[in-house]
LOFI-927717 format. One record per residue (C-alpha): x, y, z; residue in one letter. Coordinates in steps of 0.001 Angstrom, whole numbers, plus 500000, padded with zeros to 6 digits. Layout:
<nodes>
XYZA
...
</nodes>
This chain:
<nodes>
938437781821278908X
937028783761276385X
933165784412276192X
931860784843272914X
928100784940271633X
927238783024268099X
925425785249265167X
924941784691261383X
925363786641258394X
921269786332258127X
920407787805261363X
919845791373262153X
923128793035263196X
920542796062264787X
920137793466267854X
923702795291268969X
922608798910268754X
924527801340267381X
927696800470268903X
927758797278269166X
931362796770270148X
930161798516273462X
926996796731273579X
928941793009273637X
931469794642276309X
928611795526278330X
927162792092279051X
930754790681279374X
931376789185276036X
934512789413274161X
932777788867270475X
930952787498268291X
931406783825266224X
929694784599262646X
928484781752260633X
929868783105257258X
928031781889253630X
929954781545250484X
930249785157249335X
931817788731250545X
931227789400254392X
930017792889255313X
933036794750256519X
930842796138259510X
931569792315261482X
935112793060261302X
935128794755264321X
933582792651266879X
934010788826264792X
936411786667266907X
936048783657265198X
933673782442262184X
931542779222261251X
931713778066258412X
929018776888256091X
927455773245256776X
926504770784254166X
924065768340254906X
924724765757252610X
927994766368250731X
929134762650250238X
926130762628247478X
927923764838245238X
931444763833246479X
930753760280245424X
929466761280241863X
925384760916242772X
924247764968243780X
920540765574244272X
918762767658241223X
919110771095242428X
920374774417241039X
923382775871241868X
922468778129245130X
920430775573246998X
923413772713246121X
925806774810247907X
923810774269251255X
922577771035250841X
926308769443249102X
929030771919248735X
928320772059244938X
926822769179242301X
930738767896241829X
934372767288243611X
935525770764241824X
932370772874242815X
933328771426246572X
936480772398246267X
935942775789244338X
932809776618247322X
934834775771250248X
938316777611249028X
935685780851248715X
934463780243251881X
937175780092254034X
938798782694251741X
935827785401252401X
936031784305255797X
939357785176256472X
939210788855255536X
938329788870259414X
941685787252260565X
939344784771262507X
940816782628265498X
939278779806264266X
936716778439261643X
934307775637262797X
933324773186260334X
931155770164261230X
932587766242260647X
928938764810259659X
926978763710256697X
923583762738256403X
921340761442253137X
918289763574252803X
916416759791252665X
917845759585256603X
916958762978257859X
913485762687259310X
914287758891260304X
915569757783263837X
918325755901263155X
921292755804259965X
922867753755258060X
925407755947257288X
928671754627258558X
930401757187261237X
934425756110260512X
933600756313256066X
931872759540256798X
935588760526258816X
938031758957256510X
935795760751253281X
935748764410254990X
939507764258255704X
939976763284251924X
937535766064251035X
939115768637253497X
942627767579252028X
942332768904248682X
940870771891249869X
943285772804251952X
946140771239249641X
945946773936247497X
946000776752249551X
949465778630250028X
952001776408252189X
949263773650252628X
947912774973255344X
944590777042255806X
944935780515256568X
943066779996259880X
942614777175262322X
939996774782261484X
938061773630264431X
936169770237263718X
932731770333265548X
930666766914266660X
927091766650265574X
924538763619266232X
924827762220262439X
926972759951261197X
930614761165261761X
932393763120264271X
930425762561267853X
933209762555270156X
931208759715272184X
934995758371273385X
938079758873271630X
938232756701268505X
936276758456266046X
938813761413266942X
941649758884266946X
940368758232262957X
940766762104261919X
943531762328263414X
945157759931261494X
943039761509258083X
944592765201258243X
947324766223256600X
947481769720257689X
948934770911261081X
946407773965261804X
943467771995263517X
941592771375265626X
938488770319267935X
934966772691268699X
933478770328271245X
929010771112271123X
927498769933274082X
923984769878272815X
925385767990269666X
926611765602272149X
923230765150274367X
920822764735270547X
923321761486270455X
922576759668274042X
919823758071275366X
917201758915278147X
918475762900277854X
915169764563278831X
916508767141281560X
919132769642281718X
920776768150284436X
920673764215282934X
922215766160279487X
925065767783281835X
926177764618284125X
925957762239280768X
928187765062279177X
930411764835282019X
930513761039281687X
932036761238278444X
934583763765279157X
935787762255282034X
937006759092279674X
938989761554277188X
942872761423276693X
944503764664277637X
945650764626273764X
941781764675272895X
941298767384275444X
944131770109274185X
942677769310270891X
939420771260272235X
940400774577272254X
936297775655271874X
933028774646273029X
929809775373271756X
927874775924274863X
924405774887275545X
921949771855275823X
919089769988274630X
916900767233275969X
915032766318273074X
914913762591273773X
911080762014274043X
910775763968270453X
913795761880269115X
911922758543269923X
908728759412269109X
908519761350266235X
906825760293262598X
909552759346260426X
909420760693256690X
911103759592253561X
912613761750250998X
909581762082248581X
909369764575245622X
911342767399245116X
914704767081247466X
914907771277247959X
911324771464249182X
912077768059251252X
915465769967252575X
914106773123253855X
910967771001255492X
913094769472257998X
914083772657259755X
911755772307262277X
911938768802262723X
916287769599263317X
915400772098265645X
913028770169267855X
916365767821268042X
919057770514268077X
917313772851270800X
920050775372271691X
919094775890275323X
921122778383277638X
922254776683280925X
920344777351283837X
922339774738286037X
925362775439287147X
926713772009287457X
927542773247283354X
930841774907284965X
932140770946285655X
932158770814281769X
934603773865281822X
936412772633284405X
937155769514283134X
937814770647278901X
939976773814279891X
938526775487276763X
940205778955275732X
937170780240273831X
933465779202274754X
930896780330272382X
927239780579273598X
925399779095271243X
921506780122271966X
919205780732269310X
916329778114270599X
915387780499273295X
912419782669272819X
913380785133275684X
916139787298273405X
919730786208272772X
921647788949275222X
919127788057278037X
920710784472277523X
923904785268276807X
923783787389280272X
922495784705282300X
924110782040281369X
927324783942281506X
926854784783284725X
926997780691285450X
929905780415284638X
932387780741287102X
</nodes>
């Protein structure tokens, strides 16, 4: 397996030092995966970038489906893709066109939609299989015009906790399966993503055995799908039940960038401290994990190190 540590176009590259080839070598990491935007990426990640993450939309079905929130043009991007079908295609193309100037090995994107109206409440009405069957028509035309029909990297479809891809059991997979027309896919399994969707997850270990649980019932199709993981965990269940629900009121941007810290108390990004995590190795056979850590107030490397050195 190969041990790579997640970064972002935003952050501070300076957290590597001056050499920060040597720096990721040190600590026994192979790379970094970059979460890319929708312009030019500095040339200085082409050195150490092993694979990329693509920009996420939160609710893109609103301007797929001809009803966009009243935004300008920057802010749309992150919240829809664009205000129309074209500016979704025309953002996305760029995107995974900037993004592979760094001859990635893959390109997550996420499988998920959510309505800003549903993003502080507990439960959706979104509907997980229209949310599949809509992305693969989205993802279609973008990649449909692209030189043999193919993208010029693998795409590597990530579960989240919204409506859409959770990779609970097999038949949501099963559905985008059946959706893609391209042949260069396929699966970024998160584990945290996976825990924010069960029940009762309050503990580390509780989010690793009910992990486990739902491995253990996957197809071996479904599992050399998962060529990544996204490797972490959360046990945000007592915030998840509890919390004050909110409606979308006034102005949808400032509502948007409101509920960051309400995702993040969901979404916690822990490192492992257990190592009962390995069993989820063991069992998914991943070729690349990617320690994904940034809810840690300790430092990224210190994470990176020890939960690395879980990992057997």
């Amino acid at each position: 397996m190969r041990h790579l540590l997640s970064h972002s176009v935003y952050q501070d590259l300076s957290l590597f030092g001056d050499h920060p080839s040597a720096k990721l070598s040190s600590i026994g990491c192979d790379g970094i995966e970059l979460l890319t935007g929708f312009g030019p990426v500095d040339p200085i990640y082409r050195g150490i970038t092993r694979t990329v993450h693509l920009p996420y939309s939160t609710d893109w079905m609103a301007a797929w489906n001809g009803e966009p929130y009243d935004m300008d043009e920057e802010t749309s991007r992150y919240v829809m893709y664009g205000r129309s079908r074209d500016e979704i295609v025309s953002n996305l193309v760029s995107a995974i066109g900037y993004a592979s100037e760094l001859e990635p090995w893959h390109g997550v994107l996420h499988v998920t939609n959510i309505s800003l109206d549903e993003i502080c409440r507990r439960s959706y009405t979104g509907d997980p299989g229209k949310v599949i069957d809509t992305f693969c028509e989205m993802i279609n035309t973008v990649i449909g015009g692209m030189p043999g029909g193919e993208p010029p990297f693998k795409l590597a479809f990530e579960n989240l906790w919204w409506p859409g891809l959770r990779l609970l059991d097999t038949s949501d997979y099963r559905r985008l399966e059946r959706g893609i027309e391209f042949e260069n896919w396929g699966i970024c399994l998160d584990t945290g993503h996976m825990m924010n969707c069960l029940p009762g997850i309050d503990t580390e270990s509780k989010g690793i055995e009910a992990v486990i649980r739902v491995i253990e019932g996957y197809t071996d199709d479904l599992i050399d799908r998962i060529g990544a993981v996204h490797f972490h965990w959360s046990a945000s269940w007592e915030y998840r039940s509890s919390f004050e629900e909110r409606l979308l009121e006034g102005d949808p941007t400032e509502f948007y960038f409101g509920a960051y810290p309400h995702v993040s108390r969901i979404d916690q990004h822990m490192p492992f401290s257990d190592p009962g995590c390995n069993d989820i190795l063991d069992i998914l056979r991943p070729d690349t994990v990617i320690h994904e850590m940034p809810g840690s107030d300790v430092g990224v490397l210190e994470d990176f190190t020890r939960q690395r050195s879980l990992i057997r």
